[in-house]
DRENDO-1510 file (C-alpha; in Angstrom, 1 decimal, always signed):
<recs>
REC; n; res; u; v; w
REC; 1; UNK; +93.3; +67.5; +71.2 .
REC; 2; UNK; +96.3; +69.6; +72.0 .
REC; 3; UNK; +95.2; +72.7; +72.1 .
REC; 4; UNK; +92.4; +71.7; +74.6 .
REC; 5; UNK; +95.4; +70.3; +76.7 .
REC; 6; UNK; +97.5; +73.3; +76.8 .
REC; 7; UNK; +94.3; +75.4; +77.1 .
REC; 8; UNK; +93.8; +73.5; +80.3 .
REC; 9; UNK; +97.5; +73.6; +81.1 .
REC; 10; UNK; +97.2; +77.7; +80.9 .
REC; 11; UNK; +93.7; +77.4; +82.6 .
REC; 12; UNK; +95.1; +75.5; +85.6 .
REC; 13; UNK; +98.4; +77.7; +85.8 .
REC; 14; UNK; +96.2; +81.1; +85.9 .
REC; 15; UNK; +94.2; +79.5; +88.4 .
REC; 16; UNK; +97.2; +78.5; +90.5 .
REC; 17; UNK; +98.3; +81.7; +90.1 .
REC; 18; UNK; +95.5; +83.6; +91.1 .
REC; 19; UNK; +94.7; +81.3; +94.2 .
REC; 20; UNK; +98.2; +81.3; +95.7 .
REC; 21; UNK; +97.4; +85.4; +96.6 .
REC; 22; UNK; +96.3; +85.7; +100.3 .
REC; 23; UNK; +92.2; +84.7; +100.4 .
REC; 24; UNK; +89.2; +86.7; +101.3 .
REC; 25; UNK; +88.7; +86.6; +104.9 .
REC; 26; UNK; +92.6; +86.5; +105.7 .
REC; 27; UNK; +94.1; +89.1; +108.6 .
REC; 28; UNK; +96.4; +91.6; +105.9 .
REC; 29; UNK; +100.3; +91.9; +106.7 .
REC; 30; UNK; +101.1; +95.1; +107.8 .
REC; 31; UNK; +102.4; +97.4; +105.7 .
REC; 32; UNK; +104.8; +100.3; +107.4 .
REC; 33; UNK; +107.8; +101.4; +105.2 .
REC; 34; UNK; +108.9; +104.3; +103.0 .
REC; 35; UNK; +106.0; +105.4; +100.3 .
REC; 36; UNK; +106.1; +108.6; +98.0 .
REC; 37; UNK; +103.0; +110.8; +97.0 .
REC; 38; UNK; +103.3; +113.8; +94.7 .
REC; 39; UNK; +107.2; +113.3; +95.1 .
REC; 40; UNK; +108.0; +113.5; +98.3 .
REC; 41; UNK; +108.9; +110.4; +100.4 .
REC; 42; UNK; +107.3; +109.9; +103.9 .
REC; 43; UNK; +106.6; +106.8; +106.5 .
REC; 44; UNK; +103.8; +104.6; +105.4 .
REC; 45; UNK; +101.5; +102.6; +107.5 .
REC; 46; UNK; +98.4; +100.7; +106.6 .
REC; 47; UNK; +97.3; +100.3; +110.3 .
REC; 48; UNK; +97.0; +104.6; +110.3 .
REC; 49; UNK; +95.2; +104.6; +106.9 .
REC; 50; UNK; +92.6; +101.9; +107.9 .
REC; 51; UNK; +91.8; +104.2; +110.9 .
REC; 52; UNK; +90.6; +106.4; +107.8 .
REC; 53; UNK; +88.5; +103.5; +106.3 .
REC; 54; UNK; +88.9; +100.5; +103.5 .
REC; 55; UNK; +92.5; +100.4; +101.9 .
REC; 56; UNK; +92.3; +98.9; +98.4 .
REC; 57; UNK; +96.0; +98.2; +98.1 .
REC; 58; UNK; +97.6; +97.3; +94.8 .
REC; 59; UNK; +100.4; +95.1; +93.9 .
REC; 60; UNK; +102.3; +96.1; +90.5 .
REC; 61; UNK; +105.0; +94.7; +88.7 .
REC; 62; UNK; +106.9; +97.9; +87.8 .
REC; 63; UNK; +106.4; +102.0; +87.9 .
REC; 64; UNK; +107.2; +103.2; +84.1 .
REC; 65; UNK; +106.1; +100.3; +82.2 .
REC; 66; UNK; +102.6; +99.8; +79.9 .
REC; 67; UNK; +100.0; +98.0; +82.0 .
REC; 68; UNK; +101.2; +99.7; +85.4 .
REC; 69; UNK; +101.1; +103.3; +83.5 .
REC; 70; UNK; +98.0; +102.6; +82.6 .
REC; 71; UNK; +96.3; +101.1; +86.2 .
REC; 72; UNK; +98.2; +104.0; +87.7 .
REC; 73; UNK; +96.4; +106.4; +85.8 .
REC; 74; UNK; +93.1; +104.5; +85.6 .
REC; 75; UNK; +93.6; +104.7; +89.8 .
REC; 76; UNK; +94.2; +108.2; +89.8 .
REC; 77; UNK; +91.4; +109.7; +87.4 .
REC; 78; UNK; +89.1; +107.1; +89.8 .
REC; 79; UNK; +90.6; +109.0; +93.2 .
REC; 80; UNK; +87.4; +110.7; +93.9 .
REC; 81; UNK; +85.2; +108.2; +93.4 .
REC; 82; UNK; +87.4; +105.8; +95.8 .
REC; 83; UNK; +87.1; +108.5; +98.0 .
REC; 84; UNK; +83.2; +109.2; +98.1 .
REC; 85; UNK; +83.0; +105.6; +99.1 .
REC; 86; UNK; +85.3; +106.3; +101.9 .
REC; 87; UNK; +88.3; +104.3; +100.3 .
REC; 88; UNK; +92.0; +105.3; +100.6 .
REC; 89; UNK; +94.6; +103.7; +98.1 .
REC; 90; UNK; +98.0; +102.4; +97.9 .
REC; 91; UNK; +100.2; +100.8; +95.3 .
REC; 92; UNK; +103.1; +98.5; +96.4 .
REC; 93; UNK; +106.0; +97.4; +93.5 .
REC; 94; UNK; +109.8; +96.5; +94.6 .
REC; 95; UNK; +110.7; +100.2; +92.8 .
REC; 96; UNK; +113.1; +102.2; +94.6 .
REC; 97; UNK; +111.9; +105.3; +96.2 .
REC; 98; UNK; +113.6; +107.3; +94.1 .
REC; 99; UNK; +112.0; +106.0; +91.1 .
REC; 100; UNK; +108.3; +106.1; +93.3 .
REC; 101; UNK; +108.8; +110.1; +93.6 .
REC; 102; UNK; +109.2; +110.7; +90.3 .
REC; 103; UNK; +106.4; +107.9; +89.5 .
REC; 104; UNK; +104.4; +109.6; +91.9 .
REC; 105; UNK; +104.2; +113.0; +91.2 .
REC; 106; UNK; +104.0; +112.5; +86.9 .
REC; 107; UNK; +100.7; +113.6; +85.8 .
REC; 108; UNK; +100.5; +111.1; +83.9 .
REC; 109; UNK; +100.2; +108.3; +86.4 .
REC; 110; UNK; +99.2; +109.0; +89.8 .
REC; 111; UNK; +99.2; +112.6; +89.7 .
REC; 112; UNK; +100.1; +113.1; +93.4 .
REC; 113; UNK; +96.3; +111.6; +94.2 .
REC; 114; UNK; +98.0; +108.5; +96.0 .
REC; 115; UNK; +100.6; +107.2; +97.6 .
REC; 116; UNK; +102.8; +104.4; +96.5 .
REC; 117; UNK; +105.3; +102.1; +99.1 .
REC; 118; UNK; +108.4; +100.8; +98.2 .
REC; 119; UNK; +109.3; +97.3; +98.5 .
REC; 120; UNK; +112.2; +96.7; +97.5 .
REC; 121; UNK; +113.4; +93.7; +99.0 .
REC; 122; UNK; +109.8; +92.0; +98.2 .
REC; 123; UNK; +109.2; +91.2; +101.7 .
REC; 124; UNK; +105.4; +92.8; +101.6 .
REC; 125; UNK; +104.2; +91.1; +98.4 .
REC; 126; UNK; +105.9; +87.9; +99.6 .
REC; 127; UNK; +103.7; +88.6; +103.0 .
REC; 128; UNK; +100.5; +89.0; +100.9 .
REC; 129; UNK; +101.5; +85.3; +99.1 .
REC; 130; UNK; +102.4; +86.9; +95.5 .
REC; 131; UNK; +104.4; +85.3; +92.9 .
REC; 132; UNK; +107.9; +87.6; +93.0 .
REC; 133; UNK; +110.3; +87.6; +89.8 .
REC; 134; UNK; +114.1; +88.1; +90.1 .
REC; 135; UNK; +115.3; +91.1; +87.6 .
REC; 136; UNK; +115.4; +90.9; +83.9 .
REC; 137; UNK; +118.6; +91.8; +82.9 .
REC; 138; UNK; +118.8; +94.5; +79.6 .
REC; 139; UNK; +114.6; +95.2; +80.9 .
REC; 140; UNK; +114.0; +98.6; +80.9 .
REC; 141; UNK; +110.9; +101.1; +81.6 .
REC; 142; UNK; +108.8; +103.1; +78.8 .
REC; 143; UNK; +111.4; +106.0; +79.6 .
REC; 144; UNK; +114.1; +103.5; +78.4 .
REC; 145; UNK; +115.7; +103.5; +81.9 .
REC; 146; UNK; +116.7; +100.2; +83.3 .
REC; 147; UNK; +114.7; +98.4; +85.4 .
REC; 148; UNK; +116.9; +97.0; +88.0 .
REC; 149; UNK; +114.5; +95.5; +90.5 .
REC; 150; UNK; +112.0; +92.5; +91.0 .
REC; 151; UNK; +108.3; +92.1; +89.8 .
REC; 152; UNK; +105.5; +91.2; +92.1 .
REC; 153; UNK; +102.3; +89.9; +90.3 .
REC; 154; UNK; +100.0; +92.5; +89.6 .
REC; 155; UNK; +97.0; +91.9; +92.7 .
REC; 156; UNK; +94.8; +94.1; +94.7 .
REC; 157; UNK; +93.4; +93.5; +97.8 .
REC; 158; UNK; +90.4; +95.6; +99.0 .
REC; 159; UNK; +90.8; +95.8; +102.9 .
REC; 160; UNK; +88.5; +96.9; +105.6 .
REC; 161; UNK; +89.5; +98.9; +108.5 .
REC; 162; UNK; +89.3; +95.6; +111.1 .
REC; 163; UNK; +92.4; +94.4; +109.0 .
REC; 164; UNK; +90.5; +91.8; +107.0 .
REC; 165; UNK; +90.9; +91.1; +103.4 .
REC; 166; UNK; +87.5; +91.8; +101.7 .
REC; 167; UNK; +88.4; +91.0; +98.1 .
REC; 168; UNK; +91.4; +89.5; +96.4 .
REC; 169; UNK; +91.4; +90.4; +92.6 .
REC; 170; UNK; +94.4; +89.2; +90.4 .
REC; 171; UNK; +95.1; +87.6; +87.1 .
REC; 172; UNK; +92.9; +91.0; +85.6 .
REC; 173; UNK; +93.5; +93.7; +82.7 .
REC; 174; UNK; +94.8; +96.7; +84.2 .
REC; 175; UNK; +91.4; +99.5; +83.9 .
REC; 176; UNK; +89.6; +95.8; +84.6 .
REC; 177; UNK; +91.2; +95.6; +88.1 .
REC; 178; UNK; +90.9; +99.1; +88.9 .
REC; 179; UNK; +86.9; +98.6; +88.5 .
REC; 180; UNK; +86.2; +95.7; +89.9 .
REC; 181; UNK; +88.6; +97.6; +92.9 .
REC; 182; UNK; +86.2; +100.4; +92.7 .
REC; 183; UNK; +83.2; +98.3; +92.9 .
REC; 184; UNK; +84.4; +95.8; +96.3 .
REC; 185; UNK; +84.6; +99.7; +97.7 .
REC; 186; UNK; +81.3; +100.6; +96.7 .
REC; 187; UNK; +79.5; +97.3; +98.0 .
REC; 188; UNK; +81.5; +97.7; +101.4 .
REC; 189; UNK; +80.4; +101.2; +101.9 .
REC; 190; UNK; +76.8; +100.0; +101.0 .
REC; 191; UNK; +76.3; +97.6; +103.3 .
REC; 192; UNK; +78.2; +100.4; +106.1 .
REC; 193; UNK; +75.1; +102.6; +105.1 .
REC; 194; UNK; +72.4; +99.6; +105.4 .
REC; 195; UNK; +73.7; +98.5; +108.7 .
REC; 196; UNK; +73.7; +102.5; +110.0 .
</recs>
């Protein structure tokens, strides 16, 4: 019988988890603050990019460490198709800048295809209803550096270009996020084509 309780227990924490994130159908907090793309830092605002179309903006605990190296890179070798449904993307983590350009440019992980916004206070992940950790002290990155910053919850929100919130997807694998990402796009620009 206890296993079945703590399953529960796990079940109904996940679930919490997963729910407290800002819904479906809910206006998104701006976003306007520093971001980096292929290395170079610049003003950020998700208002501008959702003149452009969709936003599918992406919450991650750190730059530099397994499961964000890998959605990084599963976002960039994506880009195009993102793009071919009219999508733009973002990530959001409480990194410094500094460590966003070089996170940003590395071939390895974004590859300069997107840009990604520094929170470092947490104020934007707090604004979007994610869970925020304090610093681990001794934590470091897969370069052995040391992490000296916060974790938001790793979340993606899919946004349309009224503002709206079109899909909330947390409590996901990494490549598992990126697609179901890739797919909320790919319905959206559907039904943009059916309604044309």
């Amino acid at each position: 019988m206890k296993p079945v309780f703590l399953t529960g227990l796990a079940l109904a924490w996940l679930s919490a988890s997963a729910v407290a994130a800002l819904p479906e159908g809910h206006p998104a907090p701006a976003i306007e603050t520093q971001a980096s793309q292929a290395g170079k830092a610049f003003a950020y605002s998700l208002g501008d990019a959702l003149k452009k179309g969709p936003v599918v903006v992406y919450f991650y605990p750190s730059a530099y460490t397994g499961g964000c190296n890998i959605q990084a890179h599963s976002f960039a070798v994506n880009h195009d198709k993102f793009a071919a449904a009219g999508a733009t993307i973002v990530g959001v983590s409480l990194d410094s800048i500094e460590r966003l350009n070089e996170f940003s440019a590395d071939p390895s992980f974004c590859a300069g295809k997107f840009p990604v916004v520094s929170d470092a206070g947490g104020s934007i992940s707090k604004a979007y209803d994610l869970a925020v950790r304090d610093p681990q002290p001794g934590k470091t990155d897969s370069r052995g550096q040391a992490i000296d910053h916060g974790f938001a919850e790793r979340t993606t929100f899919v946004v349309t270009p009224d503002g709206k919130i079109a899909a909330t997807l947390g409590g996901l694998k990494p490549e598992e996020n990126v697609a179901q990402a890739l797919a909320a796009v790919e319905r959206l620009a559907g039904q943009r084509h059916a309604a044309q």
